[in-house]
LUMNU-471153 format. One record per residue (C-alpha): residue in three letters; x, y, z. Coordinates in steps of 0.001 Angstrom, whole numbers. Example, Ala and Ser with C-alpha at 12.3 -4.5 7.8 and 13.67 -1.06 7.14 Angstrom:
2
  residu       px       py       pz
     ALA    12300    -4500     7800
     SER    13670    -1060     7140
END
This chain:
362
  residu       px       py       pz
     UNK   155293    83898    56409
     UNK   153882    87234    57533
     UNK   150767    89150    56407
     UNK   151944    92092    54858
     UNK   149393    95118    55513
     UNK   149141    98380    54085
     UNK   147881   101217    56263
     UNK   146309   104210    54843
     UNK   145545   106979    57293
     UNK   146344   111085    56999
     UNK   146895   111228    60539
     UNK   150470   110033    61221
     UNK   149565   109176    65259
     UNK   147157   106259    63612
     UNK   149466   105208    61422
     UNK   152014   104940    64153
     UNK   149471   103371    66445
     UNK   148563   100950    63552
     UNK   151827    99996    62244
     UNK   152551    99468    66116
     UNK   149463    97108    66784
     UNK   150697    95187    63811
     UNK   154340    94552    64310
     UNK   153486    93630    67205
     UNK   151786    90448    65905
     UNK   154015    87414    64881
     UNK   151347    86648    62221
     UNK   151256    90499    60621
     UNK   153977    93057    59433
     UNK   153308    97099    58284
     UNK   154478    96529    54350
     UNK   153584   100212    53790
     UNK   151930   103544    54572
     UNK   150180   105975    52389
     UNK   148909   109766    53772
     UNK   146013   109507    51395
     UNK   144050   107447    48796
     UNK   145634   109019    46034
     UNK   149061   107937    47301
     UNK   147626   104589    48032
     UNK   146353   104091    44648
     UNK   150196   104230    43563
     UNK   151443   102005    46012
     UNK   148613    99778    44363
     UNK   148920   100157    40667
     UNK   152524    99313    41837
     UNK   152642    96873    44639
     UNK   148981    96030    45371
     UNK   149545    91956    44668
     UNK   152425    92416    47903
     UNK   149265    92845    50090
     UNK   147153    90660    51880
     UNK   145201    93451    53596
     UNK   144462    97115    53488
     UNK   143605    99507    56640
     UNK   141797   102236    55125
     UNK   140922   105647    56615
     UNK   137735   107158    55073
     UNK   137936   110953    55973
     UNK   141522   112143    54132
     UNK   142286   114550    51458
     UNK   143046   114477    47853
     UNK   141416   111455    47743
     UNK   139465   110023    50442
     UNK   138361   106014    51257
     UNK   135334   105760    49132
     UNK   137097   107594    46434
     UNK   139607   105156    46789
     UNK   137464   102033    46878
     UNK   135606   103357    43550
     UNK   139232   103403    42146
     UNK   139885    99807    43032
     UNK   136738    98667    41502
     UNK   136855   100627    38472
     UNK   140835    99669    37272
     UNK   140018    96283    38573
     UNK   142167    95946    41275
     UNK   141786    93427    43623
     UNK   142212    94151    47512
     UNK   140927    92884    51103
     UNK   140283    96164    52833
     UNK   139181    96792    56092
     UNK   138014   100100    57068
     UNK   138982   101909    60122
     UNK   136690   104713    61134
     UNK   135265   107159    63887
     UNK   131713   106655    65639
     UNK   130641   109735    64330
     UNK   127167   109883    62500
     UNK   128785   110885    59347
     UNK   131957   108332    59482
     UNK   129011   105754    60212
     UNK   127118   106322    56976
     UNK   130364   106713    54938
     UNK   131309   103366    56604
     UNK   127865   101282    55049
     UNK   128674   102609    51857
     UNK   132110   101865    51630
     UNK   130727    97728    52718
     UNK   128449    98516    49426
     UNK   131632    99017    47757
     UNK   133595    96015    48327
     UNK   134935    96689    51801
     UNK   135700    93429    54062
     UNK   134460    94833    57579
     UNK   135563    97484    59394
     UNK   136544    98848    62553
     UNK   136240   101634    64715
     UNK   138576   103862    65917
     UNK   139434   105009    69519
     UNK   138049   107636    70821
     UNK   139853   108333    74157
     UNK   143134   107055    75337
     UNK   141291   104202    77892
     UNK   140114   102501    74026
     UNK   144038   102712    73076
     UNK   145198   100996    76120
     UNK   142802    98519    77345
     UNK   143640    96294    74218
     UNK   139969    96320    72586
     UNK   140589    98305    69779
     UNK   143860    95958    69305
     UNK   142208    92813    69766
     UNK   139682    93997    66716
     UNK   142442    95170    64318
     UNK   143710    91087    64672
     UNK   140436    89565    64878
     UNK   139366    91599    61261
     UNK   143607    90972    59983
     UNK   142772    87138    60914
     UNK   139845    86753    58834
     UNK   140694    88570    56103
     UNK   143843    87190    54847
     UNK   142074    83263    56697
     UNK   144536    83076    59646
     UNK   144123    81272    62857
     UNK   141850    83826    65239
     UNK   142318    84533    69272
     UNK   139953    84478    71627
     UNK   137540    87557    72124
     UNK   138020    89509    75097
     UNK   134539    89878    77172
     UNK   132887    92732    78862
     UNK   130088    93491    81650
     UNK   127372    95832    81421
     UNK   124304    96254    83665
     UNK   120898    95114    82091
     UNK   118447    98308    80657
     UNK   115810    99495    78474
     UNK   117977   100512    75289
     UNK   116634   102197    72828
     UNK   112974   102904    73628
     UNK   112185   106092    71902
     UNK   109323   108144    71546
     UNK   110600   110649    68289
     UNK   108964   110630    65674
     UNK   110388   109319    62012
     UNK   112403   112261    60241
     UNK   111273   113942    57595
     UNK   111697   112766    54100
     UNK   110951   109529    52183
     UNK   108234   107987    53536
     UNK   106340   104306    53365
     UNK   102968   103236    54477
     UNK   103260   102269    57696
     UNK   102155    98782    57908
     UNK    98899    98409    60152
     UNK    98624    94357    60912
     UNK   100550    92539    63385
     UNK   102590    89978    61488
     UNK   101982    86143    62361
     UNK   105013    84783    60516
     UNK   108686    86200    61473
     UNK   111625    86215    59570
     UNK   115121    85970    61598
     UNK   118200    86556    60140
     UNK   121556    86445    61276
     UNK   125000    87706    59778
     UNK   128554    88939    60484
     UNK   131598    89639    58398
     UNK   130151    90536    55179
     UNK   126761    91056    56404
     UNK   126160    94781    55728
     UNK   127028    94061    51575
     UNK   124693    90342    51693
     UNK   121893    92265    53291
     UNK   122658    94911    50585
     UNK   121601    92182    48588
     UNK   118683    91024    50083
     UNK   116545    93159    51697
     UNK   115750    95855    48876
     UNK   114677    92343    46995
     UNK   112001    92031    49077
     UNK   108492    93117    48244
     UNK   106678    95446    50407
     UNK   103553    93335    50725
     UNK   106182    90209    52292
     UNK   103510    88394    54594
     UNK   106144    88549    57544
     UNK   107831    90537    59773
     UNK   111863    90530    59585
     UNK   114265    90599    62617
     UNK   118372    90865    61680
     UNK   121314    90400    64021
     UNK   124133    91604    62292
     UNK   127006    92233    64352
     UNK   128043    95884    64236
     UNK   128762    97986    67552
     UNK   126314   100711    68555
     UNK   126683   103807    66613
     UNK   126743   102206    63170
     UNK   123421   100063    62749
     UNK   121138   103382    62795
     UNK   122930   103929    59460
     UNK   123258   100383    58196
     UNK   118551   100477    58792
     UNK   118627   104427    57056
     UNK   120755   102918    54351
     UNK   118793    99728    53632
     UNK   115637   102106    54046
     UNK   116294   103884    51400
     UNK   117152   100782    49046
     UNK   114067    98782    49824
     UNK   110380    98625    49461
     UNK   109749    97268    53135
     UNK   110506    99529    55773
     UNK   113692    98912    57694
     UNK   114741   100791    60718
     UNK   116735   100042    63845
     UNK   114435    97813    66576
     UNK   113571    99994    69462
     UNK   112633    98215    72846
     UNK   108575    97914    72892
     UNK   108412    97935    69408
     UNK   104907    95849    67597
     UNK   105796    93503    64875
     UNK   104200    94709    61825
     UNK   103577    92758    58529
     UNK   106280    94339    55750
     UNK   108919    95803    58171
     UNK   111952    94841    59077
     UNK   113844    95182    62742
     UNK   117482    95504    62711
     UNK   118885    95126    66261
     UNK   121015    97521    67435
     UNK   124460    97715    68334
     UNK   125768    97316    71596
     UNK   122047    96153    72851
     UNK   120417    92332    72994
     UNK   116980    91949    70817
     UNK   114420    89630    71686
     UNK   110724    88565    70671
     UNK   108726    88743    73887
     UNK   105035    87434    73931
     UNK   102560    90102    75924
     UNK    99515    88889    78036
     UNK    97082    90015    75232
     UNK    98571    87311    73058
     UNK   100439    90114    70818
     UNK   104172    90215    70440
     UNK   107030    92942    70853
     UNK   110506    93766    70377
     UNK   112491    93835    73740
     UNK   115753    95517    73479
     UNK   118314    96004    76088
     UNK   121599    96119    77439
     UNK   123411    93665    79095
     UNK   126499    91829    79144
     UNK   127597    90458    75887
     UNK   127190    86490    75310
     UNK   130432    84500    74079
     UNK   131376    88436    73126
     UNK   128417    89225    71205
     UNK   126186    92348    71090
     UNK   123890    91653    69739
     UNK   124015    87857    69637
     UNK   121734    86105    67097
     UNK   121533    82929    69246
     UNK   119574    85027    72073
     UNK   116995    86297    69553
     UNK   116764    82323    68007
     UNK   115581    81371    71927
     UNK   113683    83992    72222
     UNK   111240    82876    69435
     UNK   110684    79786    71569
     UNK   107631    81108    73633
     UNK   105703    82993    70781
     UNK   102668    81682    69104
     UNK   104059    82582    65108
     UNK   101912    80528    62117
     UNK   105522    80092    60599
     UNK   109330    80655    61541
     UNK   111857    81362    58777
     UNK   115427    81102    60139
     UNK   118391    82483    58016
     UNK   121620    82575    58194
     UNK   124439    84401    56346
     UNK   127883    85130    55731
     UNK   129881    85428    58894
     UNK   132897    84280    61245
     UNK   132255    81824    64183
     UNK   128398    79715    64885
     UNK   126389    82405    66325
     UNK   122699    81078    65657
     UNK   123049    77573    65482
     UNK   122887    77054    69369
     UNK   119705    79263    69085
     UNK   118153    77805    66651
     UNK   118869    74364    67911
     UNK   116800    75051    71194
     UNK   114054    76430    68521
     UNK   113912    73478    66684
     UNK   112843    71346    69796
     UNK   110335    73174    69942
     UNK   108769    74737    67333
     UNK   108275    73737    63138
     UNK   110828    75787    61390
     UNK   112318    76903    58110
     UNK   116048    77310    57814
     UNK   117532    78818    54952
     UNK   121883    79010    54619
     UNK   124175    80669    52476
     UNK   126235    78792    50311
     UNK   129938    78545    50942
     UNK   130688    80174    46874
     UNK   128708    83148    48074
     UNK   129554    84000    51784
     UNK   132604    86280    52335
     UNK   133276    83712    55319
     UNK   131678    80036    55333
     UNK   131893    80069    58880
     UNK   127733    80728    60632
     UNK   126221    78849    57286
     UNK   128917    75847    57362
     UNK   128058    75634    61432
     UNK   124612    75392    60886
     UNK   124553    73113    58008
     UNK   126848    70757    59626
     UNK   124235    70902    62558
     UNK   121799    69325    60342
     UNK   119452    72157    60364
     UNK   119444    73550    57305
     UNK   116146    73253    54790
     UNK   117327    74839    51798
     UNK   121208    76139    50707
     UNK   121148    79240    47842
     UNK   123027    81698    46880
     UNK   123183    85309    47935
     UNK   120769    86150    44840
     UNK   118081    83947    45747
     UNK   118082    84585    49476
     UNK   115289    86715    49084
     UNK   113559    84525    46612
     UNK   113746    81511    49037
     UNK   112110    83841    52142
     UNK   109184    84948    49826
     UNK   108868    81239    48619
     UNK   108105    80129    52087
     UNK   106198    83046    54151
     UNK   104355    84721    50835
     UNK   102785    87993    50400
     UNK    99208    89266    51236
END
C-alpha cells in the first residue's frame, strides 16, 4: 500500500512540484494539500491518522510551520513531518527550531531551476519520505567538488551573549556523530553539559551548508559550553564545542609543535556525505589525545563505525551509543553496536551524563 503524504505549502508551484515528485513514486501518493497551517490543522483534527507523512512549509500566512507544529503538540496530535525550507539565514534558524519542536528532518528547497531538474532535490524528498514512514531507501546520488580551505575566517564573534573564552588546549576530545534526528538529540545533550567539561567536543551532524551556522547559534544560546560552527585552523580549546559545517569535511590535524587544529575543507563527498563522521573518526588516528570519547547518535545508515573501527586499532577508546527506544532511527547506533564497539548503551537523557562520567571536569 502507498504512503499517503500531505503537503502544506502557500505557493501552489511547490505544491505542484511536490505532489509531482511524489506520484511519481510507486511507494508514495499526494493524499492532500493545504495553502496554510491553519487549513492544515483541519485536514488534521479531521484526517491526520490517514497520514504517514507531512511536507511542511515554514514561511505561510495565517498560520505558519512553527505555529503549526506548536498546534500539533499542544492538541496532541501525532504526525511525522518533514520540513521543506529555503537556504535563507532566516528559513535556517526557523528550520532548528521547528527540529526542537518535533520535526523529523527537513529539506531544502530549490533555489534555481538546475536544483529542480537534476533530480537532487527529488532524490531528498524520497530519501526523508523513506525514513519517515520506515520504507526501503535508494541509493544516494554522488557529487564532485574540488578540495579548499572552507571556512577559515578571520571576523570576529557578534555582539551579544558572551562566554569566557576558554584559554587551554584540550587533551581529551569528544566526537560525536548524528543524522536524522540529530539537531533535537543534540538539543538534548549539549546544553547538559557543564562549562568546565575537561574536553573539547567535535559533532558531525549531517545538515547541508547554510543550516549548521544556525544549528551552533542555536545550541549556543542553550548551553553553558561554547558551541559554534568549526572553522578551518581552528585550536581545540577545553569547554567548546566544534560543529562541522555543512557542505565541508572536518578533521583533527596534529601541527609540528605537538598542538592540534581543526582542518576544514571542501571536497568531494564520501559514500554521499558532507560532512562524513567516518573521516573525522580517522582523522583522530595520528593525534596524541590523553583520552578519546566516541559517540554516536540517532541516524540513518553506519556513518562512523568504519571510522571508528580504524581508530580502535589504534588508539584506547571510549564509545558511547544511543539506545534503539531513544533514537528517531536505530540505524548509526545499531551499526556500531553490532560492530562490537560499543562501551556503554544509554538513553538520550544520560548521553551527557555518560561523556562527563568518562572525560571529567577541571
Amino acid at each position: 500500500m502507498k504512503k499517503n503524504i500531505l503537503i502544506i505549502d502557500d505557493s501552489a508551484l511547490m505544491r505542484r512540484v511536490l505532489s509531482d515528485i511524489i506520484n511519481l513514486d510507486e511507494r508514495f501518493q499526494a493524499g492532500a494539500m493545504a495553502v496554510d497551517g491553519l487549513q492544515a490543522l483541519s485536514i488534521m483534527q479531521q484526517r491526520g491518522s490517514e497520514f504517514d507523512a507531512v511536507l511542511l512549509d515554514i514561511n505561510m500566512p495565517k498560520m505558519n510551520g512553527l505555529e503549526f507544529l506548536a498546534e500539533l503538540k499542544a492538541q496532541k496530535i501525532e504526525a511525522t513531518v518533514i520540513i521543506v525550507s529555503t537556504i535563507a539565514k532566516q528559513d535556517a534558524r526557523e528550520t532548528i527550531k521547528a527540529l526542537e519542536l518535533g520535526a523529523f528532518d527537513f529539506v531544502t528547497k530549490p533555489e534555481g531551476y538546475i536544483e529542480f531538474t537534476n533530480h537532487l532535490f527529488s532524490d531528498r524528498i524520497y530519501e526523508c519520505l523513506a525514513a519517515a514512514t520506515g520504507i526501503e531507501q535508494k541509493p544516494k546520488p554522488k557529487t564532485n567538488q574540488e578540495k579548499k580551505e572552507c571556512g577559515r575566517s578571520d571576523k570576529k564573534p557578534p555582539a551579544g551573549k558572551q562566554k569566557p573564552a576558554p584559554s587551554q588546549e584540550a587533551k581529551k576530545i569528544v566526537a560525536i556523530a548524528c543524522s536524522t534526528g540529530g539537531p533535537k538529540a543534540l538539543h538534548a545533550v549539549i546544553p547538559r553539559l557543564p562549562a568546565d567539561i575537561d574536553a573539547s567536543i567535535l559533532i558531525v551532524q549531517h545538515m547541508p551548508a547554510g543550516f549548521t551556522k544556525s544549528l551552533a547559534d542555536r545550541l549556543d544560546e542553550l548551553s553553558e559550553v561554547h558551541v559554534q560552527e568549526a572553522e578551518d585552523g581552528a585550536t581545540l580549546n577545553k569547554g567548546t564545542v566544534y560543529l562541522a559545517k555543512g557542505g565541508c569535511q572536518m578533521r583533527v590535524k596534529r601541527q609540528k609543535d605537538g598542538s592540534n587544529c581543526l582542518s576544514v575543507t571542501e571536497e568531494p563527498p564520501r559514500h554521499g556525505l558532507l560532512p562524513c563522521a567516518d573521516i573525522m573518526y580517522e582523522s583522530l588516528m595520528d593525534t596524541d589525545f590523553d583520552r578519546i570519547t566516541c559517540v554516536i547518535l540517532t541516524g540513518m545508515g553506519g556513518d562512523g563505525t568504519a571510522g571508528i573501527m580504524k581508530l580502535n586499532e589504534k588508539k584506547n577508546i571510549y564509545v558511547i551509543a544511543q539506545n534503539e527506544d531513544t533514537s528517531v532511527i536505530y540505524g548509526m547506533p545499531k551499526v556500531i553496536k553490532d560492530a562490537g564497539l560499543v562501551d556503554e548503551v544509554v538513553a538520550l537523557k544520560q548521553v551527557s551524563e555518560a561523556i562527563v562520567n568518562n572525560v571529567g571536569v577541571r
